[in-house]
C-alpha positions as CSV (number, residue, x, y, z in Angstrom):
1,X,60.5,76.3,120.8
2,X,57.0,75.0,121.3
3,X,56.9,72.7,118.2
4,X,53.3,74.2,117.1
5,X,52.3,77.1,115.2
6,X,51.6,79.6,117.2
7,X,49.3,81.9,114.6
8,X,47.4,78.9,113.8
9,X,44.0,78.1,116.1
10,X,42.7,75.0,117.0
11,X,40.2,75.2,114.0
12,X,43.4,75.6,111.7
13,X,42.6,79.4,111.5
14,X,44.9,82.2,111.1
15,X,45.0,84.1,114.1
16,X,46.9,86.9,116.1
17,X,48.4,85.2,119.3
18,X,46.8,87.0,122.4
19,X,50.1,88.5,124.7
20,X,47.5,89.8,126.8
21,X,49.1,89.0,130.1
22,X,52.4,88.9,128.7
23,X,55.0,90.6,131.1
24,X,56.6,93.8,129.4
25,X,60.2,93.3,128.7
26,X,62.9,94.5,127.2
27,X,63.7,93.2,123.3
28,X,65.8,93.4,120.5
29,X,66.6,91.8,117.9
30,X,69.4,92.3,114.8
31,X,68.5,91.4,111.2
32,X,70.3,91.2,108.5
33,X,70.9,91.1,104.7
34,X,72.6,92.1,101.5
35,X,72.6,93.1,98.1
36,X,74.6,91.9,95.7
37,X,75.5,93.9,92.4
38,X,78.0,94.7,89.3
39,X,80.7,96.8,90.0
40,X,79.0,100.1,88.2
41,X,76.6,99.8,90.4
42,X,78.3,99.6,93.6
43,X,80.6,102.6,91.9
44,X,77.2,104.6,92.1
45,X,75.8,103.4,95.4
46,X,79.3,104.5,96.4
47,X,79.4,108.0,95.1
48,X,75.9,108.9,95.3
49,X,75.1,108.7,91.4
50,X,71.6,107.2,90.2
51,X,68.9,108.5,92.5
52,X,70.9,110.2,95.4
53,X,72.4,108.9,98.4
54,X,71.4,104.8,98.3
55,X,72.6,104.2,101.3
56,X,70.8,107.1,103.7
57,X,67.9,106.7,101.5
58,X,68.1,102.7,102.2
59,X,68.4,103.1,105.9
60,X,65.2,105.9,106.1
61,X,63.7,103.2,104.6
62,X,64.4,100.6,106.7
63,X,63.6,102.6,109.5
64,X,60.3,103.5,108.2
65,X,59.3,99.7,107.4
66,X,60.2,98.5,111.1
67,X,57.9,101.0,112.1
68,X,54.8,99.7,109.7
69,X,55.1,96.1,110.4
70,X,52.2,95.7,111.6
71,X,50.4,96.9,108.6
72,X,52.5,94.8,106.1
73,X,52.6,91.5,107.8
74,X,48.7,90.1,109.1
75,X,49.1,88.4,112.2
76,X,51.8,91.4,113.5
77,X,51.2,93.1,116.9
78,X,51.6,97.2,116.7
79,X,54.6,98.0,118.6
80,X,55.6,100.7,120.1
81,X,59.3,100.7,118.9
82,X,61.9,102.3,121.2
83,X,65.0,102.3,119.1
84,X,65.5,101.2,115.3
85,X,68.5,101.4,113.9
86,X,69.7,100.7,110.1
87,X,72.6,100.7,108.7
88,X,74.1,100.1,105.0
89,X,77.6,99.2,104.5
90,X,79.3,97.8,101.8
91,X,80.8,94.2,102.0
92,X,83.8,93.3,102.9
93,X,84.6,91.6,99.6
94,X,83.1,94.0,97.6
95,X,80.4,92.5,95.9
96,X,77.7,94.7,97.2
97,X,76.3,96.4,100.1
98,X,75.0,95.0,103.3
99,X,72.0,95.9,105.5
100,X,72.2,95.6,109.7
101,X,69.0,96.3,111.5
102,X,69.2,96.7,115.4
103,X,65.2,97.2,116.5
104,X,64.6,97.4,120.0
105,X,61.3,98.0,122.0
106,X,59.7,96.9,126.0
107,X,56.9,95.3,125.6
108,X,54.6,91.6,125.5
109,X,56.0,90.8,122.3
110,X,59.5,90.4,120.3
111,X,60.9,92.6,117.4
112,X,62.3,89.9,114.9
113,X,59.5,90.6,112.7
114,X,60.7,94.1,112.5
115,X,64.1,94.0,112.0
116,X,63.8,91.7,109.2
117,X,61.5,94.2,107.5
118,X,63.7,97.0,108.2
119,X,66.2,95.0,106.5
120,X,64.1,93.6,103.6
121,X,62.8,97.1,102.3
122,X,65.9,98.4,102.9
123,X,67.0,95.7,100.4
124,X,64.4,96.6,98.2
125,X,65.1,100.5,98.3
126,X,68.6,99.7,96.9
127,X,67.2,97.4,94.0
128,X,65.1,100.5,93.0
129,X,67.8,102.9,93.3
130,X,70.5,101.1,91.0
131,X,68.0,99.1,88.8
132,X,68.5,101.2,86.0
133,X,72.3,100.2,85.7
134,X,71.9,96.7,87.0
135,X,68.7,94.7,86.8
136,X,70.4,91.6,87.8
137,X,71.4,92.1,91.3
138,X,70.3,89.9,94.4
139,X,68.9,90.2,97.5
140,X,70.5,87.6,99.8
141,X,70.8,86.2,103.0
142,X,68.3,88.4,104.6
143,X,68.1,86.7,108.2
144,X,67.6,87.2,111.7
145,X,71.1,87.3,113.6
146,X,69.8,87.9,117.3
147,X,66.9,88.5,119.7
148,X,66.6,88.7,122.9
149,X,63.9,88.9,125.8
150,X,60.6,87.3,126.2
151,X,59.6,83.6,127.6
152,X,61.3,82.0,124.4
153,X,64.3,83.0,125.2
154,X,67.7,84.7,123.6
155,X,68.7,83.1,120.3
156,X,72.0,83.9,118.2
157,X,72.4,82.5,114.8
């Protein structure tokens, strides 16, 4: 870690760190999260009830979002993504269902940003989906769980 904000100039301006001469490398990183609901609603996320298929819709979702980042989030580099992966499971105590993004890409700049979007509209594609049974569900623990490449480093939660 540097200690200093990186999208933050001298003049305390927002800004979009230059990766100009960056090397391109290989990166990944693996995001996750979950969503935590009543049982009726996990019984339709399960079956397919409410909307359709929650999960497959969730994971288009996700996949769609890593790929937007940069339009969502300001000081985000466009990336040309080589590999996104989501994937909706349901926890293993039941409570709801949880959300795995794997996001990979070579290039100047890392992918956390992405996964964790993946992972957070996938999130919110789920809400929207099962809101009509259960308006009281959570969106939890969405974090990153792993990168790796680039001059800062690998980093594992």
């Amino acid at each position: 870690m540097t200690g200093k904000l990186t999208h933050i100039d001298a003049d305390g301006r927002a800004r979009m760190v230059d990766v100009t001469g960056k090397a391109q490398t290989a990166r990944r990183a693996t995001a996750t999260g979950r969503v935590t609901m009543s049982a009726e609603a996990l019984g339709l996320a399960r079956s397919g009830g409410g909307k359709g298929d929650v999960r497959a819709t969730a994971e288009i979702a996700g996949v769609m979002a890593a790929k937007r980042t940069s339009e969502l989030i300001p000081m985000c580099h466009p990336l040309a993504l080589s590999n996104v992966k989501v994937r909706v499971n349901e926890t293993s105590d039941g409570t709801g269902l949880e959300v795995r993004a794997e996001v990979a890409t070579t290039g100047p700049t890392g992918v956390e940003m992405e996964a964790l979007t993946a992972v957070s509209v996938a999130c919110l594609t789920i809400y929207d989906m099962l809101k009509a049974v259960d308006r009281g569900m959570r969106i939890e623990g969405v974090r990153l769980l792993a990168k790796s490449g680039g001059v800062s480093g690998d980093f594992v939660a």
